[in-house]
N, C-alpha and C positions, 0 to 999 in steps of 0.2 A: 471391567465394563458392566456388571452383572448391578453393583453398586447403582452405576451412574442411572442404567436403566431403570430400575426397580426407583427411585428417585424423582423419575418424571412421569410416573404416573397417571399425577394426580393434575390436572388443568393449569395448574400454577407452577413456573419452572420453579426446579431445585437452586436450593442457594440464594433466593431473591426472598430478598425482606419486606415484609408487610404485615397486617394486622390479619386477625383468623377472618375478618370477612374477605381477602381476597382471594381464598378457599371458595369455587363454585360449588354447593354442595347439589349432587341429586335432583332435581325438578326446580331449582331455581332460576331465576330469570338469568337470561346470558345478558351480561354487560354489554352498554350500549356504544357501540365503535363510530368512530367519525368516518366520512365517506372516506379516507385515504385507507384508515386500517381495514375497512371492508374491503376497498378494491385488493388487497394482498392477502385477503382471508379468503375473498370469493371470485375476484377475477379470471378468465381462462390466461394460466400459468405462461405460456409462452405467449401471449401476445401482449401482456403485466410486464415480465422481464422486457420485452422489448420494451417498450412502451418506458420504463420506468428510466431504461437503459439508454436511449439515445442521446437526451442531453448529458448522460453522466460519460457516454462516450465521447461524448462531441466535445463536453470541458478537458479531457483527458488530453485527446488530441491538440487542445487549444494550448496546455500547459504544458504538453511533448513539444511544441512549435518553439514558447516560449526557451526553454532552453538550446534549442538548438540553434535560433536566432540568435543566443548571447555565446554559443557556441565557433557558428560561424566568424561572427564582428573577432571577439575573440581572435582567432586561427587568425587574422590579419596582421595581431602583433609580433605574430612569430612563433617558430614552433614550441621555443621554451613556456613560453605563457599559454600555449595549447595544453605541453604537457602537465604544467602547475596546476590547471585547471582539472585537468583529467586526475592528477592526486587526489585532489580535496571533493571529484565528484562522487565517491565512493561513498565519504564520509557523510555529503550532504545528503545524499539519496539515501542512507540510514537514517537521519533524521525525517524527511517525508517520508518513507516508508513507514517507519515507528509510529509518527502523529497520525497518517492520513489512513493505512493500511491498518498497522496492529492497535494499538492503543484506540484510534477512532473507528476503528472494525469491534472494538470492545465497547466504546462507550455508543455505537448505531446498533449493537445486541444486543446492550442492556434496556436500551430505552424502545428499540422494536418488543422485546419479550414483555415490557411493561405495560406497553400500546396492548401486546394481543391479549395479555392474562386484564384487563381492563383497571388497569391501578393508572388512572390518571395522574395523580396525587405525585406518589413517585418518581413517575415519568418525567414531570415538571422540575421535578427537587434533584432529576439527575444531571438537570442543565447546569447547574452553580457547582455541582460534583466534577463535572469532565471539565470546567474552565479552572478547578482549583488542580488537578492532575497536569493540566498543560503546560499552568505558568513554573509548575514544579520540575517537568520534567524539560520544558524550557530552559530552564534556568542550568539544569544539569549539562545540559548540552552546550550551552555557552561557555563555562565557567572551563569544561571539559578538553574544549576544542581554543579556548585561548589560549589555556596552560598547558596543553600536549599537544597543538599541532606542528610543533616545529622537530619533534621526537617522532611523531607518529609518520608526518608526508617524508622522511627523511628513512625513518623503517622500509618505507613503500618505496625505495626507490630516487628520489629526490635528491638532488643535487645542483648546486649552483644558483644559475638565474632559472630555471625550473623549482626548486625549491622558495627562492625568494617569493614567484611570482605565485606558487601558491599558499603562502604564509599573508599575502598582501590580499589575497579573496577570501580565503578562509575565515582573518580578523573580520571583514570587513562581515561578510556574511550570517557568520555566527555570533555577533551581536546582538542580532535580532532575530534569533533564534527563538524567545518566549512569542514573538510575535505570529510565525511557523506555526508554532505547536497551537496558538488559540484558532488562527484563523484555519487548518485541518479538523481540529477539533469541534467547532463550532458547527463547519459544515456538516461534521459526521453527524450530529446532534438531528439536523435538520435532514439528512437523509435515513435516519432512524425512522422515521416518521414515512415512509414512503416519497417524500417529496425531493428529487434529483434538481427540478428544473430552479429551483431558486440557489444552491451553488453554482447552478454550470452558469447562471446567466451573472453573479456575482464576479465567475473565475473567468468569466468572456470578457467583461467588461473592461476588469484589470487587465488582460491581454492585449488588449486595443490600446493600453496608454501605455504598456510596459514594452511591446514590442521598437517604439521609434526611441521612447527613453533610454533604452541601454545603449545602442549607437551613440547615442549625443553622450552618455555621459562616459563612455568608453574613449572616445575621438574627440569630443568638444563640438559644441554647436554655442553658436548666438553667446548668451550668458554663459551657459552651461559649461563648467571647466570640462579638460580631457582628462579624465580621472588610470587612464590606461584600465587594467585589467580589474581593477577596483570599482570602475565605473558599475560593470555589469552587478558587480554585487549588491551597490547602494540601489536600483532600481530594482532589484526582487526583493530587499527588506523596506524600500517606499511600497511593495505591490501587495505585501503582503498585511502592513499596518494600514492602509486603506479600506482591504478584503475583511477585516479583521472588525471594523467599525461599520461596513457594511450588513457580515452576516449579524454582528451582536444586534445593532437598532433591528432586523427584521422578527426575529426572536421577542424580545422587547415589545416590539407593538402591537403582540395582538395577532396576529394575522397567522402564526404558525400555531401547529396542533399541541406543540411543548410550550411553554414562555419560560424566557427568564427574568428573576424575580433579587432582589436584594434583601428581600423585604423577610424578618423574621427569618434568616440565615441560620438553618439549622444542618450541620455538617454530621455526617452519620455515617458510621463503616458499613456496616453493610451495605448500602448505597456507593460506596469507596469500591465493596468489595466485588459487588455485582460488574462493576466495568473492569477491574484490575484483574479477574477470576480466568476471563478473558483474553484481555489488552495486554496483560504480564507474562502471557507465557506468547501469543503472538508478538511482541516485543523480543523475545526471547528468538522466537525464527528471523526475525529478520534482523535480529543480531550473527544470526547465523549466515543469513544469506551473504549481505555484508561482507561475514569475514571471510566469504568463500571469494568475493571480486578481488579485498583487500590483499588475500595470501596468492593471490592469480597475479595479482598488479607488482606484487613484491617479485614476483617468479619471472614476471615478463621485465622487469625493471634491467634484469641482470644482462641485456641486449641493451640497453641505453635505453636516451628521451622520443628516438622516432618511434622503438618499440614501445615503449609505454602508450603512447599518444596514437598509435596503429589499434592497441586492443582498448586504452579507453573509446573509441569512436564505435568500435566495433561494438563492444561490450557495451555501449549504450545503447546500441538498437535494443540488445535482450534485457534492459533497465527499463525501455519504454513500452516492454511487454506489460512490466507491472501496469505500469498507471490503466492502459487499455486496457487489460482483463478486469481492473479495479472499474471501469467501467461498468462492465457485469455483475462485480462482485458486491457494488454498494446496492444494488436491486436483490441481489441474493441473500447479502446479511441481511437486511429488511423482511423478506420476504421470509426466509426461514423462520427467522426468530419471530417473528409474529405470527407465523402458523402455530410454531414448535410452545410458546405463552400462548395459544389458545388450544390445545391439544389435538392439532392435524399432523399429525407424522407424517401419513403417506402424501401427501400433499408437498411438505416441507421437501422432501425425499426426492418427489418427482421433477419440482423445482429445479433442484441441486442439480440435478443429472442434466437438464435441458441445458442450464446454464452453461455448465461442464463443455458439452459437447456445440453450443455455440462459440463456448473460447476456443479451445481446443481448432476447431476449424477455422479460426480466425489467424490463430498463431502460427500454426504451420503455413499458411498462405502465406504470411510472410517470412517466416524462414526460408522455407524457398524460394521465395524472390532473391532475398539478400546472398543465399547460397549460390544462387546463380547468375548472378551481379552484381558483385561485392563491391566496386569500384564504383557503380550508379551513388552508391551511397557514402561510402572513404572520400572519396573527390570533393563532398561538399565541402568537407573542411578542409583539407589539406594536398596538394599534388605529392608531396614528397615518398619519393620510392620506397626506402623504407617503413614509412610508417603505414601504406598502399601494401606493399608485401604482409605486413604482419595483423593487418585489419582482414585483408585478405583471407589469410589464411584459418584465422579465427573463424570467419563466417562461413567457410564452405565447410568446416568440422562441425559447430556448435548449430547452424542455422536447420539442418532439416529435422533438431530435435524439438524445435519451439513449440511445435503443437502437442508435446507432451508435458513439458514447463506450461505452456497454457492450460491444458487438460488440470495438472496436479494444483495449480494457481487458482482456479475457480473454485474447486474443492475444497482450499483452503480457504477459503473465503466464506462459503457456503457453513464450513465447521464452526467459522465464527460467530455464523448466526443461528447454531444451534449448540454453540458452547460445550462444543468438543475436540478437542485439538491436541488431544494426546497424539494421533498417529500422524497428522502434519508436523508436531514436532519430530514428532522419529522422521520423515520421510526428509525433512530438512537438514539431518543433523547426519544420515546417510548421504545426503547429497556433499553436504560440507567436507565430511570423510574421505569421499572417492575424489573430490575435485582437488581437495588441499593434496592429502597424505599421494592419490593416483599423478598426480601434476608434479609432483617434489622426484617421485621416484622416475617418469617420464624424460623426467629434464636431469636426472644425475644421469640416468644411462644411455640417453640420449644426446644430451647437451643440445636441441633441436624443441622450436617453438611447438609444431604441429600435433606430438605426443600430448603435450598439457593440454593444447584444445581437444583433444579429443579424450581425453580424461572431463575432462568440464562436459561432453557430451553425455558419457556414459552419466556422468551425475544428478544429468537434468533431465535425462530417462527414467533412471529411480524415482527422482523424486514424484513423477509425476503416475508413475506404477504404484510408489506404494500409497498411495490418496487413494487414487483410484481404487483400489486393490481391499484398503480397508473400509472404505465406504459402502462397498459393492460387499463387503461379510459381513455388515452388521456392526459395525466400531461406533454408532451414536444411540443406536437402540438395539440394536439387533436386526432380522428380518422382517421388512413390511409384511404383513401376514401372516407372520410367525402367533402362537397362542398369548406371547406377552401383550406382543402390537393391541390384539382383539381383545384384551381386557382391559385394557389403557379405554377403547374405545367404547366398551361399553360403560365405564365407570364414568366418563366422561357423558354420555348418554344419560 
């Protein structure tokens, strides 16, 4: 840690490439910031996060909708096509998490930290940078998920017309997977920059025309063939290559504080490295988190399709924690990283915490709900008793820890915007631990559901303790007002 501190110093983050004028020396003029980077330099911090936060909440919710409406239509066909779906949501939710959460929480901190150290230049040249990482890591996930998902939903559990029916969404889905990756990406770009409300109203708009599209092309309407459970997939990779042509022209014309350019294409690692430095090891947690649902879904599979299809429903409330705390967290990468690239620590610092303790109090409110009418929410999709018992019971173990999964979720988010994420990986990778190895040992000597959820409990307590826990000693710089902090600040002076 002593490293990483001694490192950022100096006004201009560590690791970011540029020429020796992006070094503020002593009495020179501070670089000239557009209104947006000032509002996150100078604005009063909790009403900034809010502020920044509501449309990135309100798209969140738009896109939590959005699933759950191809969720329900779904649950119509039957519970086998319920549970196929519930296979391969694991897999897709690793893909948005990666694009939207890790990798584009790398490439909104690289280009935040660019904004506050005032390297325009940069900043610009990192937009052709994160659209050439997308369509890469796009393409991984296509190629990935055509030629292993019949090995992989089949590991998880999958059998029969449940496995057909998710081999039939998954092809259909991951297809247009590079298309995924650009349109998160894109967005991340533009909320790098302080601006939330031109995604959400991007990701509102597609919601308006995605929500009636997946019914018709699920069931059939008018023209529109009955596509069954494939339906739903072809309208979120039409919602997404829309979104995709949306955010690129707004970029494109001028109007945002980054552009993207074609022009005299000059590709540079450093610039590579500055989002991947990031993105690659947050990539890396939510490879983790992931494997922690995937090895849950395997465990719970060993009860049959009503049980699988009980804790995927379940297990998707705490999926659609992410995207809501990510709500907060694309204002917090932002905010951080462009304090932490103009050298306000304690500022960055205090951010964090607010943020923190705005998730945190969000998450537990609904854990608690869901803990305490667990059926309000199972019912939407499905009556069937078993899969009501086993959603059930998931909820009333796992649901009144959510406000610590939100606590440690914010945190991480926050790390990302000040490109440090060593101790979120440990806190992830702890989590993984207790949930896998605590949930295997639960269910041998058990042979009973409620032991594994409450192994998953214990996990998403740590994780959110030890965020906390390392934030709160000093794991990004040390202590705000410690003698390092005060010579950062005067040199910076």
């Amino acid at each position: 840690m002593d490293a990483e501190a001694d490192a950022t110093l100096s006004p201009r983050d560590d690791g970011v490439i540029g020429s020796s004028t992006d070094v503020v020396a002593p009495g020179a003029a501070a670089p000239r910031f557009d209104a947006r980077t000032r509002l996150l330099l100078e604005g009063p911090i909790l009403g900034t996060l809010l502020r920044l936060a509501t449309p990135n909440v309100l798209v969140m919710f738009v896109q939590s909708a959005v699933g759950l409406v191809e969720t329900y239509f779904v649950a119509k066909l039957g519970t086998d096509a319920l549970a196929g779906v519930a296979l391969v949501f694991p897999v897709l939710m690793l893909m948005q998490m990666m694009s939207a959460g890790a990798m584009g929480g790398g490439i909104s901190s690289a280009i935040a930290r660019a904004l506050g150290a005032g390297r325009r230049a940069d900043a610009d040249a990192l937009v052709l940078h994160a659209l050439a990482i997308a369509v890469s890591f796009g393409l991984v996930f296509m190629l990935g998920a055509l030629g292993g998902g019949r090995w992989l939903y089949g590991a998880m559990g999958g059998r029969g017309a449940s496995l057909a029916a998710a081999l039939t969404y998954s092809n259909v889905v991951f297809s247009g997977a590079i298309l995924t990756w650009i349109f998160n990406s894109l967005a991340n770009v533009i909320r790098g920059t302080g601006n939330m409300a031109v995604p959400a109203a991007v990701t509102s708009a597609g919601a308006v025309a995605l929500i009636p599209l997946s019914p018709c092309l699920i069931f059939g309407w008018g023209p529109l063939p009955g596509l069954g459970v494939a339906g739903g997939a072809v309208a979120v990779v039409a919602y997404y290559a829309v979104g995709s042509v949306a955010l690129a022209a707004y970029l494109w014309s001028g109007r945002s504080v980054v552009h993207l350019s074609f022009h005299d294409v000059d590709f540079r690692w450093p610039l590579f490295r500055d989002i991947l430095r990031v993105g690659a090891i947050a990539a890396l947690i939510t490879i983790q988190t992931n494997l922690t649902i995937a090895i849950t879904t395997a465990l719970v599979g060993r009860f049959g399709p009503a049980a699988i299809a009980g804790y995927g429903i379940g297990s998707r409330l705490e999926y659609l924690l992410i995207p809501l705390v990510f709500g907060l967290g694309g204002p917090l990468v932002a905010m951080v990283g462009t304090n932490l690239g103009a050298g306000e620590r304690d500022r960055a610092l205090r951010a964090a915490w607010i943020g923190a303790a705005l998730a945190a109090g969000l998450t537990e409110m609904i854990g608690l709900l869901a803990a305490a009418a667990p059926h309000a929410w199972l019912s939407l999709f499905d009556t069937d008793p078993a899969m009501l018992s086993a959603g059930s019971r998931y909820l009333h173990a796992v649901g009144p820890f959510y406000g610590l999964f939100g606590l440690g979720l914010a945190l991480y988010f926050a790390s990302q915007g000040a490109a440090r994420l060593l101790w979120p990986l440990i806190a992830n990778l702890t989590r993984l631990a207790i949930a896998a190895g605590g949930g295997w040992l639960a269910l041998r000597w058990s042979g009973d559901l409620f032991p594994v959820f409450l192994a998953l409990s214990a996990a998403l307590a740590a994780f959110g303790l030890i965020n906390a826990g390392a934030v709160a000693g000093g794991a990004w710089f040390g202590h705000v007002g410690s003698p390092q902090t005060r010579t950062a600040r005067l040199h910076r002076r």
